[in-house]
Structure formats: C-alpha cells, structure tokens
C-alpha positions as CSV (number, residue, x, y, z in Angstrom):
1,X,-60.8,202.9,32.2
2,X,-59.6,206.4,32.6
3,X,-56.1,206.7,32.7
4,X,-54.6,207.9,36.3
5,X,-53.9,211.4,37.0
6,X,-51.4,210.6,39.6
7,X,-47.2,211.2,39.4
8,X,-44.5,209.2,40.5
9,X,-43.8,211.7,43.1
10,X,-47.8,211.3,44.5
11,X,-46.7,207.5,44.9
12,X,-43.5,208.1,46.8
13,X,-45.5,210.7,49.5
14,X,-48.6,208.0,50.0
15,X,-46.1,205.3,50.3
16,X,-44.0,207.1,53.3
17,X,-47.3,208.4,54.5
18,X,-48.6,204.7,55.1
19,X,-45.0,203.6,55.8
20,X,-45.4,206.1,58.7
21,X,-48.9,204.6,60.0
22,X,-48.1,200.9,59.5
23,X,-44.8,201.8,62.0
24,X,-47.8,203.3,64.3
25,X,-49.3,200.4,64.1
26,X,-52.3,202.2,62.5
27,X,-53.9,199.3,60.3
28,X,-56.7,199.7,57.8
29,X,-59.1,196.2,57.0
30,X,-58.4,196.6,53.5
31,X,-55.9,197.6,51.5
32,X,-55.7,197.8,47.6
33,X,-52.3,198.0,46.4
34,X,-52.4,198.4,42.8
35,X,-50.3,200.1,39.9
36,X,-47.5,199.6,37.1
37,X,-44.6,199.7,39.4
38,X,-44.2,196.7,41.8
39,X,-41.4,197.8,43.9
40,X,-43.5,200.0,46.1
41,X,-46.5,197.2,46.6
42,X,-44.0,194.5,47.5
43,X,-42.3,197.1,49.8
44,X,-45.9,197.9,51.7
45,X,-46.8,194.4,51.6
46,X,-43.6,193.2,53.3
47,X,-44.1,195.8,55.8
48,X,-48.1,194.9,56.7
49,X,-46.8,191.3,56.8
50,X,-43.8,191.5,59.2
51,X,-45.7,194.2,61.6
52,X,-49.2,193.1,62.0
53,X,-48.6,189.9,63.5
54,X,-45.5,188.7,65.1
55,X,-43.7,185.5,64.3
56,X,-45.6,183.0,66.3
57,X,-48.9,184.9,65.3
58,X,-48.0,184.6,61.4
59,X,-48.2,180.6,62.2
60,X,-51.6,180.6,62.1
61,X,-53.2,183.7,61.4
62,X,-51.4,184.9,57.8
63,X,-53.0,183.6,54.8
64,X,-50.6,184.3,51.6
65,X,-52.7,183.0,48.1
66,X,-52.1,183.5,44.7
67,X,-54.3,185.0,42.1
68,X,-54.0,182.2,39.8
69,X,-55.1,179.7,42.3
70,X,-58.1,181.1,43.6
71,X,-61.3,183.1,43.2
72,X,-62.9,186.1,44.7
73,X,-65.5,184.0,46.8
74,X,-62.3,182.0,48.2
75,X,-60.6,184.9,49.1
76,X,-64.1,186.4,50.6
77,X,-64.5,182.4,52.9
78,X,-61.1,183.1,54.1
79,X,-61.7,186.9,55.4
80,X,-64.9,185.4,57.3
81,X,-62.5,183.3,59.8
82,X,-61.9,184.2,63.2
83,X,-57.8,184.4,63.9
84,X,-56.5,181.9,65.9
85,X,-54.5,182.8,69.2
86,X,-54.2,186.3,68.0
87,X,-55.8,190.2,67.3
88,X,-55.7,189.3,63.8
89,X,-56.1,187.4,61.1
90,X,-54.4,188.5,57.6
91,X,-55.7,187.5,54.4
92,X,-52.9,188.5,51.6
93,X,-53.8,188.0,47.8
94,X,-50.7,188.6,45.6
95,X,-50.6,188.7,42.0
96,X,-54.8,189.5,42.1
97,X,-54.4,190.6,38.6
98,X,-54.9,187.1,38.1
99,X,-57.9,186.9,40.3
100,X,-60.8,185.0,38.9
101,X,-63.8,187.0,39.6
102,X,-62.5,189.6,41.8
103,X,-65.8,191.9,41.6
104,X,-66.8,189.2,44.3
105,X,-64.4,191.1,47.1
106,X,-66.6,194.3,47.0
107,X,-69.5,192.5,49.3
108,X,-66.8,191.5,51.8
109,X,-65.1,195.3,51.6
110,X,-68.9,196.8,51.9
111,X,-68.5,195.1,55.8
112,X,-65.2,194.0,56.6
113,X,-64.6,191.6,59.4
114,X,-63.3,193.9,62.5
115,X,-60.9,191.2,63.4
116,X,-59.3,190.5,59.6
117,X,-57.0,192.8,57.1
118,X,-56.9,192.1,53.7
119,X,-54.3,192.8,51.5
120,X,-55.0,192.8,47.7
121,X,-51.7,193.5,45.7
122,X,-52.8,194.2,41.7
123,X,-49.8,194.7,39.7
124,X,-49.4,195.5,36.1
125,X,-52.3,197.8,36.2
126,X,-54.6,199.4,38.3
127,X,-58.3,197.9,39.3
128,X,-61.1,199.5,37.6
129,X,-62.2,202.7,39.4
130,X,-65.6,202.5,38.4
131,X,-65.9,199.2,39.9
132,X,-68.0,198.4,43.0
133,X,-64.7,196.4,44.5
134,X,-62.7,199.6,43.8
135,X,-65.2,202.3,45.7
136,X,-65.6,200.2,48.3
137,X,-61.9,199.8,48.8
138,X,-61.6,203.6,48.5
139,X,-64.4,204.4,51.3
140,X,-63.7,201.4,53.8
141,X,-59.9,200.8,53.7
142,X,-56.9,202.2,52.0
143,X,-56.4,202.4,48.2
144,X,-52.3,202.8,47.3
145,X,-51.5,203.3,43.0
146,X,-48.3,202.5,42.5
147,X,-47.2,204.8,39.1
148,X,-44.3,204.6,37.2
149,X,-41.5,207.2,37.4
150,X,-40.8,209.3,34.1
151,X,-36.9,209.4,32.8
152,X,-36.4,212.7,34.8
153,X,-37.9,211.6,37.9
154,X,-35.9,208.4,39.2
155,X,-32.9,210.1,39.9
156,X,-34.0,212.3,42.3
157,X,-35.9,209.4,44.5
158,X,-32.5,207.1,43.9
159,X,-30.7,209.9,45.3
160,X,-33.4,209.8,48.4
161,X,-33.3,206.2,48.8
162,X,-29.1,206.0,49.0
163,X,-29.4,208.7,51.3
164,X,-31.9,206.9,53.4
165,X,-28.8,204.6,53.4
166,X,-26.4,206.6,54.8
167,X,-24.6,207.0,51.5
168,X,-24.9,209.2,48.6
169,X,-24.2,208.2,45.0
170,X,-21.9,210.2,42.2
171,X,-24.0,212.1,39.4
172,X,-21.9,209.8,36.9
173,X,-22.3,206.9,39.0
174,X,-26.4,208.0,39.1
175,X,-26.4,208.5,35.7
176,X,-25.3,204.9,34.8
177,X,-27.3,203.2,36.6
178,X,-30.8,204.8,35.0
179,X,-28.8,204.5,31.5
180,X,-28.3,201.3,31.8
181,X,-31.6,199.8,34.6
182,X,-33.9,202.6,32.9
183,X,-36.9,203.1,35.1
184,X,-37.8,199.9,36.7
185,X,-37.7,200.9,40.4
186,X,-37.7,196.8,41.3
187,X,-34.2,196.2,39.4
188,X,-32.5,199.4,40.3
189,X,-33.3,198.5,43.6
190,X,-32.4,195.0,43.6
191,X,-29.1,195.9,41.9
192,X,-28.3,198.5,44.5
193,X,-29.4,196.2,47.5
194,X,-26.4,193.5,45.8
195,X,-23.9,196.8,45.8
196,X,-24.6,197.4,48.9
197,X,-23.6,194.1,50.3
198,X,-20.4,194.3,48.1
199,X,-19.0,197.7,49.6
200,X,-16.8,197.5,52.1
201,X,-18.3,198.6,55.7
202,X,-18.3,202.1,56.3
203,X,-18.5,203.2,52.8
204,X,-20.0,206.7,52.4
205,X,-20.1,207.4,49.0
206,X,-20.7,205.3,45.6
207,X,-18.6,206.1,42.6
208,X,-18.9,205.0,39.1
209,X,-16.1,202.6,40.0
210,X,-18.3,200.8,42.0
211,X,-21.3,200.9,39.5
212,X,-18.6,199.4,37.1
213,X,-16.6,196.9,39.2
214,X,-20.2,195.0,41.0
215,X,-23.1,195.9,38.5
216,X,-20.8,195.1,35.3
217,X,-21.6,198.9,33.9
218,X,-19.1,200.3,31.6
219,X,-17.8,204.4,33.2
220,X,-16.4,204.8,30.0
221,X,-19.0,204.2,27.6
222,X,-22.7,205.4,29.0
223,X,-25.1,207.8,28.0
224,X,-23.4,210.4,31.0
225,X,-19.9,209.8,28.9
226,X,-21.6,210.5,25.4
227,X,-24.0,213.7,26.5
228,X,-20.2,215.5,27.5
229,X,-18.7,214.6,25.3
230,X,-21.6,215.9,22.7
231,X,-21.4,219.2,25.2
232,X,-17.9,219.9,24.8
233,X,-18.1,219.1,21.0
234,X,-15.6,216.6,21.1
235,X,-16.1,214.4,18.1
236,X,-13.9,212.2,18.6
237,X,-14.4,211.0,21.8
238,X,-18.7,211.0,20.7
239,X,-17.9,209.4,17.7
240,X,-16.0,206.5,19.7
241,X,-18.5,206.5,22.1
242,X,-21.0,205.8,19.3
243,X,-19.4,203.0,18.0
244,X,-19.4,200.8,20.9
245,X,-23.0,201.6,21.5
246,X,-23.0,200.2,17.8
247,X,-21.8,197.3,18.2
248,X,-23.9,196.4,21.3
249,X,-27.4,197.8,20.3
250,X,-29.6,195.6,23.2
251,X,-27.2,197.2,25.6
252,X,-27.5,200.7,24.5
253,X,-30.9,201.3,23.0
254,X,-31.2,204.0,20.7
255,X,-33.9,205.4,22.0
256,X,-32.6,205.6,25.4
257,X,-30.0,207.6,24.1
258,X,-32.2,210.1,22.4
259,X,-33.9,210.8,25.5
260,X,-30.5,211.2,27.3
261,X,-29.4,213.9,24.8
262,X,-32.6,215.8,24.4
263,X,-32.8,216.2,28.5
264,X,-29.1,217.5,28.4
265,X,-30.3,219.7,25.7
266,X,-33.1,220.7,27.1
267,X,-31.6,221.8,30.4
268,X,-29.5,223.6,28.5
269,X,-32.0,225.8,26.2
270,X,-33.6,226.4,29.7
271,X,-29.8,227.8,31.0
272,X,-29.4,229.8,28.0
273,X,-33.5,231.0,28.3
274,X,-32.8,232.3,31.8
275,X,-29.7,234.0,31.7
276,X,-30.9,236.1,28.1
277,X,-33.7,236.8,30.5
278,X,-31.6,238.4,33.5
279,X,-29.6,240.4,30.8
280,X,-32.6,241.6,29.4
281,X,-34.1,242.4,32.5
282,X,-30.8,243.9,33.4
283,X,-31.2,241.6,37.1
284,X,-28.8,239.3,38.5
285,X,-28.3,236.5,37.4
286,X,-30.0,233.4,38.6
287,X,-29.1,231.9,42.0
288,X,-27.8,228.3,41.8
289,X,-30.8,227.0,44.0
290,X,-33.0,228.7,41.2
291,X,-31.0,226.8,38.6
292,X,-31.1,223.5,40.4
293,X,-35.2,223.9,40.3
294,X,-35.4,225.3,37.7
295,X,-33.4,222.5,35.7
296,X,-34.0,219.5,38.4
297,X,-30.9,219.0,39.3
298,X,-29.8,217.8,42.9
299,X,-26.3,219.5,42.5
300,X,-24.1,222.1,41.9
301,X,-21.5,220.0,39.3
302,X,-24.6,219.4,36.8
303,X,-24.8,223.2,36.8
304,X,-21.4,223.8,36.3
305,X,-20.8,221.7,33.3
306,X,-24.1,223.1,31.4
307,X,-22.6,226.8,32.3
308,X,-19.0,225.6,30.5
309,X,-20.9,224.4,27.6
310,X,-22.8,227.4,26.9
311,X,-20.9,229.4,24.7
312,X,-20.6,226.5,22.8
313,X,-24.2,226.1,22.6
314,X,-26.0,228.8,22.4
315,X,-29.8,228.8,22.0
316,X,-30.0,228.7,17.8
317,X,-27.9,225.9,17.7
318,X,-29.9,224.1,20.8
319,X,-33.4,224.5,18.3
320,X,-31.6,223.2,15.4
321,X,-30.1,220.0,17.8
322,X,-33.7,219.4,18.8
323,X,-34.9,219.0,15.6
324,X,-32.8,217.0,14.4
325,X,-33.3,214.7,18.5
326,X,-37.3,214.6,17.3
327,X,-36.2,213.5,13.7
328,X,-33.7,210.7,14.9
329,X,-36.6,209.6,17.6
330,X,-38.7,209.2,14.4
331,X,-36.2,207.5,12.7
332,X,-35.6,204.9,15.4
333,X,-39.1,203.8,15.4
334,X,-38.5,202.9,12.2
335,X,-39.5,205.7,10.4
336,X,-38.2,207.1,7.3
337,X,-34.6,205.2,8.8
338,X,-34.0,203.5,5.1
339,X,-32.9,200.3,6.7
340,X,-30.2,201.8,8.5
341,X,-28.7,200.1,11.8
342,X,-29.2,201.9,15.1
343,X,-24.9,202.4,15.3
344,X,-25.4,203.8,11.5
345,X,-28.3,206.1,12.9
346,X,-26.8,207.2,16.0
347,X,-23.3,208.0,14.2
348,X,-25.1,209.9,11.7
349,X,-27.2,212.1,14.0
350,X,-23.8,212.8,15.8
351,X,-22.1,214.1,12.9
352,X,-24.8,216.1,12.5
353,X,-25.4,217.5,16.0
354,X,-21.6,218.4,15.6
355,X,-21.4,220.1,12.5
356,X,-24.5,222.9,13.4
C-alpha cells in the first residue's frame, strides 16, 4: 500500500471541518475513520455517538461491536435493521483493524441503508486504498486519515487546543510536555485533560510549575533546560543536565534529545541565514512575524533567545554542531557507539558541541 501523502495539519482541518458538520447535524451513512493517530478517531467517534441519537434513542438504536468479535457479514446483518423508535439506527465498529473479513463492508457501502450510519474506526493503520471497501467509502460516505504529527508540528496544535480552553501554555511548560509525552496526541491529551481538572478555577495560564507539580515533569532537567543551556554555552549547567539524563536513560531518550538540539540548531542556522541575507541585500532586517514563519515559532521569547545566542553561534560553528547531531544520531542507533552508554554518548557529544 502506498504510503499517504497527507500531514498532520490536513488531519486537524478535516477533523474541525467534520466537527463543524456533525454540530449541523449534517450526517454521512458511512464513515471510515482510519489512521496512526487515535486521538482524533475517538474524538469524531464520541461526537457521531453523542449527537446522532439522543439518550433514550441510543437505547435501542446504537450498535457498539468490536473488531475481534465479529466479521464483516455481521457487521453488514446489523446495517440492514430498521431503527427502532427513532430517525436512525447506528452501527459503530471500533477496533476494525481487527475485523475478520472486512472486504465484506464494500457491498453494504455500494447501497447504504437511508435510515442507518455506520461508523468504522481503523486504527494503527489505514485501510487499503485500492480496496473495493475503501472506494466505496470514499464515493458514498466520508473517509477521515488520521496522521501522526512530526516533532515540530505538535506544539503548535497543543498551543490551539489549550487555547480552545481558554488558557494558554508557557513555551517551557510546552516544551516539557512534548520532551517528555513525545508525539502521541492521545497521552498529551489525556495528561492535559488530568491538569486541567487539578488547576484551580479561573486559571489562565499553565506554567512549568504546573507541568512539574500534576504531571510529575522535572522544570529543571528537560530537553528546553539543556538546548539553553547548550545556547548560552554554559557547560556546566549542560554538563549537569547531562548527567541526570544519564542516569535515567528510559526517561530521557537519547534520541529525543538529538532531535531537540538539532531543531534548536536548525532554527538557528535559519536566523543566522536570514539576517547575512538582509546585510547582503543591504534591506532591513527581517520582521518578527517573518521570523516566527519563517522559524515556526508561535512567539516572540523563542526569537529573542535565538537572537542572544547568535554571536555565540554563528553559522560555521552551527555546520560543524550538525555534524557532529547526524554523527551522535548514528551513534545512538547503535552505530559505530563502541559500547558506550547513552549518558557516556550524550556527555561526550556535549563536550564536543562546546569546544567548536
């Protein structure tokens, strides 16, 4: 199967888009909700559920079944029934992954009962595009993938979703949270929902006190803490840093950490990049909205600190840190690492980032 074209952000506009309908009341007979990230099928699933039918309806006209426990032509017998008291009848299959012979839905999609709505959540991966169930899906009902956001890309949507909230969330605070939850939208979520309920009424804003105090994640040593300290070249403070994350490895991946210093140093390269190219152009300097897009960043204070670091970091030092990122990323896949501990690694690369 091909692999999907789609981004995280094509996810987040279909899912307000059918967010939007299903609040209009505007219901498809099928839909397919399929895809590596579960948050968002759950989410659209909850929705159809609660809003199709009302509470005395759900009674006897919502069917919930389990992939593992049924078939395709089970699923199809159950579509063919007339609702009972009601508009509707709806038919939801969760965990279809797990669906024994699910090419048997596409005869029922081909003609779906007027009075029935299916709803077939596939997690894990998507169905099969080429498949018969899958076009029929597409052309009779609605067809929702559900990717995966990329490192860079949850922080922005998090940043949406507090908002949504009436809140809005410290970079620092931000920054722990993916560290340490990474970029399963389902957890992050869930451990944000948990915050929420923790925070004293009325509260506006979430620091990295609160991350620390009802999510159990350390403000003093994270990724955020390490990448300025690394910034302002302050070896002792990265160094220290360094040997916590050493001596709790499952906590603080290696990897993750990589990826945390090559995005700070790749933001930076791009800061360095477009003010040589004003200079040289002899125009103004970029405006900070042009930064902020440029370097997708949803504030000002992100900006600031990559400006403060520049003269310490200026773009023949940022190649020779990058090389040395790709090296170490190498190295903690187990390649050419000579037995050496992630803490060992990680110190090591340090010394070295510092010393250029």
């Amino acid at each position: 199967m091909a692999k999907s074209t789609l981004r995280f952000r094509d996810s987040v506009a279909a899912f307000d888009r059918l967010c939007a309908d299903i609040a209009a009341r505007c219901f498809a007979p099928v839909y397919l909700l399929m895809g590596e990230e579960s948050y968002f099928i759950d989410a659209l699933c909850d929705r159809l559920a609660a809003t199709i039918l009302n509470e005395a309806e759900r009674a006897f006209n919502q069917i919930v079944i389990y992939g593992r426990d049924s078939d395709g032509g089970q699923v199809v017998n159950l579509c063919r029934q007339m609702p009972m008291m009601g508009s509707y009848e709806v038919v939801i299959v969760k965990e279809a992954q797990q669906l024994r012979q699910i090419d048997k839905l596409a005869l029922y999609v081909q003609k779906p009962q007027p009075t029935t709505i299916l709803i077939v959540c596939h997690k894990e991966k998507g169905v099969d595009k080429r498949s018969a169930f899958y076009r029929q899906a597409s052309a009779q009902g609605v067809v929702f993938e559900s990717v995966r956001p990329r490192d860079y890309e949850i922080g922005g949507w998090l940043s949406s979703y507090i908002a949504d909230r009436g809140c809005r969330i410290d970079e620092k605070a931000l920054s722990m949270l993916t560290d340490h939850l990474g970029t399963d939208v389902a957890k992050i979520v869930n451990e944000l929902d948990k915050l929420f309920v923790s925070l004293p009424q009325g509260t506006t804003r979430i620091t990295d006190n609160d991350i620390e105090n009802n999510i159990g994640i350390s403000k003093e040593y994270n990724n955020f803490e390490l990448c300025k300290a690394v910034l302002a070249r302050d070896m002792a403070r990265s160094l220290r840093i360094a040997d916590h994350f050493g001596r709790n490895p499952k906590e603080y991946p290696l990897l993750v950490t990589i990826i945390a210093l090559f995005g700070q140093f790749r933001q930076l390269f791009i800061l360095n990049y477009l003010y040589w190219l004003s200079r040289r152009r002899k125009t103004p300097p970029p405006s900070e909205a042009e930064l902020m897009r440029a370097l997708k960043v949803g504030n000002t204070f992100a900006i600031n600190e990559l400006r403060q670091a520049m003269p310490r970091w200026p773009n023949n030092k940022v190649f020779g840190v990058l090389g040395l990122l790709r090296e170490y990323d190498a190295k903690s896949k187990g390649i050419d690492a000579g037995g050496a501990s992630d803490g060992e690694l990680l110190r090591e690369l340090l010394l070295k980032i510092l010393t250029l």
